[in-house]
C-alpha positions as CSV (number, residue, x, y, z in Angstrom):
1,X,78.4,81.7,125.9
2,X,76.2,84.2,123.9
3,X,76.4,84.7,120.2
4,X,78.7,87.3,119.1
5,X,76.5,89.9,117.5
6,X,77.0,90.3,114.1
7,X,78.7,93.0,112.4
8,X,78.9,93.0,108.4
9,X,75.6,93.0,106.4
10,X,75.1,89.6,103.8
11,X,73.7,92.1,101.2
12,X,73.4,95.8,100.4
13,X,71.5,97.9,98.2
14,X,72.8,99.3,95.4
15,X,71.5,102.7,93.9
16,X,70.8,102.3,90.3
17,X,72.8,105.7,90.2
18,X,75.7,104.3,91.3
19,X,77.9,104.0,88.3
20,X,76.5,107.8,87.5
21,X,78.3,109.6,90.1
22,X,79.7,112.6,88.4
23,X,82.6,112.1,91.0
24,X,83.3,108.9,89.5
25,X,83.7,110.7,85.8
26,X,87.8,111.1,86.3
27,X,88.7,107.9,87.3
28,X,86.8,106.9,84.5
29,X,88.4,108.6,82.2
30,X,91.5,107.3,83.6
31,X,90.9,104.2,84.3
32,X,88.3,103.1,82.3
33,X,85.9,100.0,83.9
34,X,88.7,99.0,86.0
35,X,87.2,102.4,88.0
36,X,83.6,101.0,88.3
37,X,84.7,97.3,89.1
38,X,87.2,98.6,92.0
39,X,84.9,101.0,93.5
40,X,81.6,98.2,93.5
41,X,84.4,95.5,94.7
42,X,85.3,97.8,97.3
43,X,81.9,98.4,98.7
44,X,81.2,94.8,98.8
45,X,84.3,94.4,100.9
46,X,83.1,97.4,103.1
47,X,79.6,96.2,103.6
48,X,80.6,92.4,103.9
49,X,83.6,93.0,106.5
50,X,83.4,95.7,108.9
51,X,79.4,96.9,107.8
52,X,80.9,100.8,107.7
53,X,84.4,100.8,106.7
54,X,87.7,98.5,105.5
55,X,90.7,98.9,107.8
56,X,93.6,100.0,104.7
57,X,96.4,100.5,107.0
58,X,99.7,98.0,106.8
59,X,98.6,94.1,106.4
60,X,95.2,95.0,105.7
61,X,96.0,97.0,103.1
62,X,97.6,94.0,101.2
63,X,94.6,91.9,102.1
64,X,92.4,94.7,100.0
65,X,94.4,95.0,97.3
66,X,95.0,91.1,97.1
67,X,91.0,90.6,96.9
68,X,90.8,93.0,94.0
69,X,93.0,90.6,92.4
70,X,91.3,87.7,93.0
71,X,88.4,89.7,90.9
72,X,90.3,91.4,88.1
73,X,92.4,88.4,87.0
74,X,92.0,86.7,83.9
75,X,93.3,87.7,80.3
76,X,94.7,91.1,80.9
77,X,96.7,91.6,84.1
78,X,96.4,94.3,86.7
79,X,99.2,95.0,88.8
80,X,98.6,95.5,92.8
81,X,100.6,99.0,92.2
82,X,97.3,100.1,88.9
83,X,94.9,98.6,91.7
84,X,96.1,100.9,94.6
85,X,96.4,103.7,92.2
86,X,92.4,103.5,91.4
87,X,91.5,103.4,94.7
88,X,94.0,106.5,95.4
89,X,92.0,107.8,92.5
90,X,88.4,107.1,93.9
91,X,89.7,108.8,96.8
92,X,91.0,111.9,95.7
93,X,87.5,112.5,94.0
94,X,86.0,112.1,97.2
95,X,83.8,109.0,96.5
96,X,85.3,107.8,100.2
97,X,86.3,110.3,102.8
98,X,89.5,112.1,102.1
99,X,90.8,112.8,105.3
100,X,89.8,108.9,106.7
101,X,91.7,108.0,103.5
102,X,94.7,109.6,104.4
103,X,94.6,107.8,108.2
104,X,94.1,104.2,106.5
105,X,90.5,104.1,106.1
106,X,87.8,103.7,103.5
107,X,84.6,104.6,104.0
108,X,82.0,107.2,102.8
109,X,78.9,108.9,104.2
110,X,77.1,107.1,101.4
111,X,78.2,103.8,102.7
112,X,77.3,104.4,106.3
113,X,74.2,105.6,105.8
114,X,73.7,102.2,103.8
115,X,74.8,100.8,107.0
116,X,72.7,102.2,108.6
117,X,69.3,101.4,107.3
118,X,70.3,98.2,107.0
119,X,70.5,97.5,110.8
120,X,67.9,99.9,112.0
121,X,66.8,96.4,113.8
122,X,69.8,95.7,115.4
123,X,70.1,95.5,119.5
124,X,73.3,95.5,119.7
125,X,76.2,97.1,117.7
126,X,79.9,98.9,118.4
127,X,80.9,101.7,116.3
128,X,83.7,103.5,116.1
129,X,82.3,106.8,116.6
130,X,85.8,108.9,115.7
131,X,85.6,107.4,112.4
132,X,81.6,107.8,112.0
133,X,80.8,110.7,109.1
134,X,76.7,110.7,109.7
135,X,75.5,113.5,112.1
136,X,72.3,113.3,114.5
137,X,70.2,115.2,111.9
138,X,71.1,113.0,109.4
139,X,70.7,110.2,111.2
140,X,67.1,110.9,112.3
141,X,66.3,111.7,108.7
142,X,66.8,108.0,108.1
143,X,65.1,106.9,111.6
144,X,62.5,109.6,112.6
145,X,61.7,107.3,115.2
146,X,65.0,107.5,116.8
147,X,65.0,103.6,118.5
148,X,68.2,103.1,116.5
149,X,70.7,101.6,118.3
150,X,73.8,103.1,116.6
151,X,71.8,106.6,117.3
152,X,71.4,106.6,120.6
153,X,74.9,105.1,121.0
154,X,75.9,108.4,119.0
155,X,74.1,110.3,121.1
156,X,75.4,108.8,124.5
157,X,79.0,109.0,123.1
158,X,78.4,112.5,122.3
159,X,76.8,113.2,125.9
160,X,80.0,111.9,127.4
161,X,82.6,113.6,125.8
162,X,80.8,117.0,126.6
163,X,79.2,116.3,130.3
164,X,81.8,115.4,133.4
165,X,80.2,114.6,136.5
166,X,80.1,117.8,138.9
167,X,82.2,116.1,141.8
168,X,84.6,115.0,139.7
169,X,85.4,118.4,138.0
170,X,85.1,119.8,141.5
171,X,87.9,117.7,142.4
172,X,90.2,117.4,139.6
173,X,89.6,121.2,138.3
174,X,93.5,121.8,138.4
175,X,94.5,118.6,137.4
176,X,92.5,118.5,134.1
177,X,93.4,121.9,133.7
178,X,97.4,120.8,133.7
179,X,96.3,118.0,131.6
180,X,94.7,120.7,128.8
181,X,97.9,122.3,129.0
182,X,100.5,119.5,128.5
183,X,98.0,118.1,125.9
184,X,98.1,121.7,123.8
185,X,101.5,121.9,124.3
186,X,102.2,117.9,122.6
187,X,98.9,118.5,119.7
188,X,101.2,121.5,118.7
189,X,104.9,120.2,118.5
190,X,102.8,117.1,117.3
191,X,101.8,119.8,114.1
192,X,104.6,121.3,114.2
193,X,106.5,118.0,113.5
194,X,104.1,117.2,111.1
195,X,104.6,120.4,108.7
196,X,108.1,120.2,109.1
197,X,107.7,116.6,107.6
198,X,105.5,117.6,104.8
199,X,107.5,120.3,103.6
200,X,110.6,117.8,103.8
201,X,108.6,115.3,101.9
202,X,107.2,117.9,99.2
203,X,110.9,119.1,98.2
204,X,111.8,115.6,98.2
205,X,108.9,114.6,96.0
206,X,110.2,117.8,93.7
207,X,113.4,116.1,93.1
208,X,111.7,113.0,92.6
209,X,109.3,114.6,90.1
210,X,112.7,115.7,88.1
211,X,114.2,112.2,88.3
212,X,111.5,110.1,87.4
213,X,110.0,113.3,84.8
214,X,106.1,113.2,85.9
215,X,104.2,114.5,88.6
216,X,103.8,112.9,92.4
217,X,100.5,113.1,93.6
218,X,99.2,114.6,97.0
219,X,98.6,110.7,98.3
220,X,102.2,109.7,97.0
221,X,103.6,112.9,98.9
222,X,101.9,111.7,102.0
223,X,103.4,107.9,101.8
224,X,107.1,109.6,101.3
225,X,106.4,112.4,104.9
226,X,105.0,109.0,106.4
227,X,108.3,106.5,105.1
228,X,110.3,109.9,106.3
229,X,109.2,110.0,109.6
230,X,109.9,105.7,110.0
231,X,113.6,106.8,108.8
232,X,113.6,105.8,105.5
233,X,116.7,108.1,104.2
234,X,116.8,110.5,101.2
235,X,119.3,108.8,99.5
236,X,117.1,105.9,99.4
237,X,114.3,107.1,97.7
238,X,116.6,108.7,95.4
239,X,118.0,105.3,94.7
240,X,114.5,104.2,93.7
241,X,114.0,107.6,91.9
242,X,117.4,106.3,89.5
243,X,115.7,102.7,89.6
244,X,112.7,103.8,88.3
245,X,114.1,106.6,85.4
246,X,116.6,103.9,83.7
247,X,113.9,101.0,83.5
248,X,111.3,103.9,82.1
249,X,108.0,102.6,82.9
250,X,104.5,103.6,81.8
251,X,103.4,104.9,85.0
252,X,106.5,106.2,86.7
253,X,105.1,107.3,89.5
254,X,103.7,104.0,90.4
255,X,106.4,102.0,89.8
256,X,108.5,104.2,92.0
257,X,106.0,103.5,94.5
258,X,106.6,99.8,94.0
259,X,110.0,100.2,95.0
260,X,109.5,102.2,98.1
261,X,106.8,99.5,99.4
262,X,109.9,97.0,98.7
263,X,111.9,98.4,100.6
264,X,109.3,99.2,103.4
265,X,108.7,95.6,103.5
266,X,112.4,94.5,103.4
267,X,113.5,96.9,106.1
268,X,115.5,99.2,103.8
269,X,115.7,102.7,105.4
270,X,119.2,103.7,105.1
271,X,122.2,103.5,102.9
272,X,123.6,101.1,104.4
273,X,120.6,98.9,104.1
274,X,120.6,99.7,100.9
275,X,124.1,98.7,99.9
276,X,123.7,95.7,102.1
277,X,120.6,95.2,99.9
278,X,122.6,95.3,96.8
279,X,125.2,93.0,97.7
280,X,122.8,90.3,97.6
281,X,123.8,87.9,95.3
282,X,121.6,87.4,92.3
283,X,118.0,85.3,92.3
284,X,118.1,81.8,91.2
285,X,116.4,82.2,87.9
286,X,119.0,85.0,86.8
287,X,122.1,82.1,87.2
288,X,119.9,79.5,85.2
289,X,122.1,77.1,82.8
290,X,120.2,78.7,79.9
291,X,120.4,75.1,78.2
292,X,118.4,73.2,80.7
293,X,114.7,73.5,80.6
294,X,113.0,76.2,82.8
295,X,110.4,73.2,84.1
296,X,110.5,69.7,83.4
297,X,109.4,68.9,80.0
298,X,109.5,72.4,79.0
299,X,111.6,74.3,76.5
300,X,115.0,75.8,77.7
301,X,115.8,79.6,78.0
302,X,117.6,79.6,74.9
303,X,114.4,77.5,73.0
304,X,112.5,79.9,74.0
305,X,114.9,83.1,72.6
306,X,114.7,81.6,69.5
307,X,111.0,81.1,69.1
308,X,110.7,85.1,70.0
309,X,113.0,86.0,67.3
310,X,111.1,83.3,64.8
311,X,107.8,84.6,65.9
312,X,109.3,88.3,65.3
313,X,110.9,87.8,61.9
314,X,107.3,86.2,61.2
315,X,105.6,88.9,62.0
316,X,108.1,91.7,60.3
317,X,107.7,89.2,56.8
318,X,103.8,89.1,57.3
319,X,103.8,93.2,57.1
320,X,106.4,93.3,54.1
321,X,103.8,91.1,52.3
322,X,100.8,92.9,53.4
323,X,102.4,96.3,52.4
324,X,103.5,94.9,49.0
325,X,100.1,92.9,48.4
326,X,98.1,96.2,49.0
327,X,100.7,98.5,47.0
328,X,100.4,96.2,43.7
329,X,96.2,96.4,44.3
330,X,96.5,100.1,43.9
């Protein structure tokens, strides 16, 4: 059996501009290094993985998102939900392609034309041409010669889709041109279906946005038309709106976006999923005999109440004295 020819690359070259990207100045602002770790962490995947692109649709997603972990952890932590919300971020600024964004990819014409140099000497090598952003100009650019093999793949793809064989559109003229037909007919209810869906999902994201009180984002809006078309209900996502306004969170839009993922993942898309959902009875740890230890050895619920409110009164007498101490000095 042959080898199986190899597809990621084992390093990549990084641009000493990288981290200078003006498009790279919001998330900054927003996100502070946590931007510029998850966007180099996200090339490395790119590069290491696939060579051109990370697959960020269903599983896969999770895979991502739990390798950023991996890499973030330590003293402060960062939530899957903060992660996601950089790379939605990264995206919106166009540092990856928008519209492969929005179909569960990640990938840039800076990144494949990374990949591309970097296997210039490659004999053998499949690529997904419908997710490919690099044109035959630009691709020449980087291989005047134009012995690449992803190029002349390119151009051999391209050479299909445009040329048919003169026999066989001889002989299927009329079939092909009922097969146009039915095809324009399905690409337009397909659109029409799919505006219909986003304007249900932007007024729903409106009454969201009043129940939660801050703004859902154009990538949020497209997670609620895609949870809308599975049959998630309106009175479920209202139920995580109410969730999400009486706990108050920093980032309400994220955490609202927790909850739909939850209940994506649990098979909640109705109400009476939902009620079936709440008639679960309670976890373990919420029925714990707060008098027995949480772990053996270890202090007890209540133990550990009362060293809260010892370390709190601490705390609120180390300020009187600090105040008073700094009042008698003036």
């Amino acid at each position: 059996m042959g080898r199986q020819p190899k597809v990621g690359l084992d390093f990549w070259l990084r641009d000493v501009r990288l981290f200078r990207d003006p498009k790279l100045r919001r998330p900054r602002q927003e996100y502070g290094y946590l931007a510029l770790v998850v966007y180099e962490h996200l090339l490395d995947i790119l590069y290491s993985d696939k060579g051109y692109y990370i697959d960020y649709r269903g599983e896969a997603r999770d895979d991502v998102l739990w390798q950023l972990l991996e890499i973030v952890q330590g003293r402060y932590v960062v939530t899957a939900e903060t992660l996601a919300s950089v790379i939605d971020s990264l995206a919106a600024c166009e540092l990856f392609s928008g519209d492969l964004y929005r179909r569960g990819f990640i990938t840039s014409k800076r990144a494949q034309k990374g990949y591309f140099s970097a296997t210039l000497s490659r004999k053998s090598q499949q690529i997904d041409f419908d997710i490919w952003l690099l044109s035959e100009e630009e691709m020449r650019e980087l291989n005047p010669s134009g012995n690449s093999f992803v190029l002349q793949s390119f151009i051999s793809h391209r050479e299909k889709r445009v040329f048919q064989p003169e026999k066989r559109v001889s002989q299927s003229e009329s079939t092909q041109s009922r097969e146009e037909q039915r095809r324009g007919e399905k690409n337009r209810e397909e659109y029409s279906r799919a505006e219909n869906s986003r304007e249900c999902a932007d007024a729903l994201a409106v009454d969201l946005e009043r129940v939660i009180g801050t703004e859902i984002d154009r990538n949020f809006r497209l997670d609620i038309a895609r949870l809308m078309d599975m049959g998630m209900q309106d009175t479920v996502f209202l139920d995580a709106g109410r969730q999400t306004a009486d706990k108050a969170p920093r980032k309400p839009a994220a955490y609202l976006r927790t909850i739909l993922q939850g209940y994506e993942r649990d098979g909640v898309w109705t109400v009476a999923d939902l009620n079936a959902t709440q008639k679960k009875p309670a976890p373990e740890h919420t029925l714990r005999d707060p008098d027995k230890p949480l772990y053996p050895g270890g202090p007890t619920a209540a133990e550990l109440e009362d060293m809260e409110r010892w370390r709190r009164d601490e705390t609120i007498k180390a300020r009187r004295e600090e105040l008073q101490n700094g009042g008698q000095s003036e």
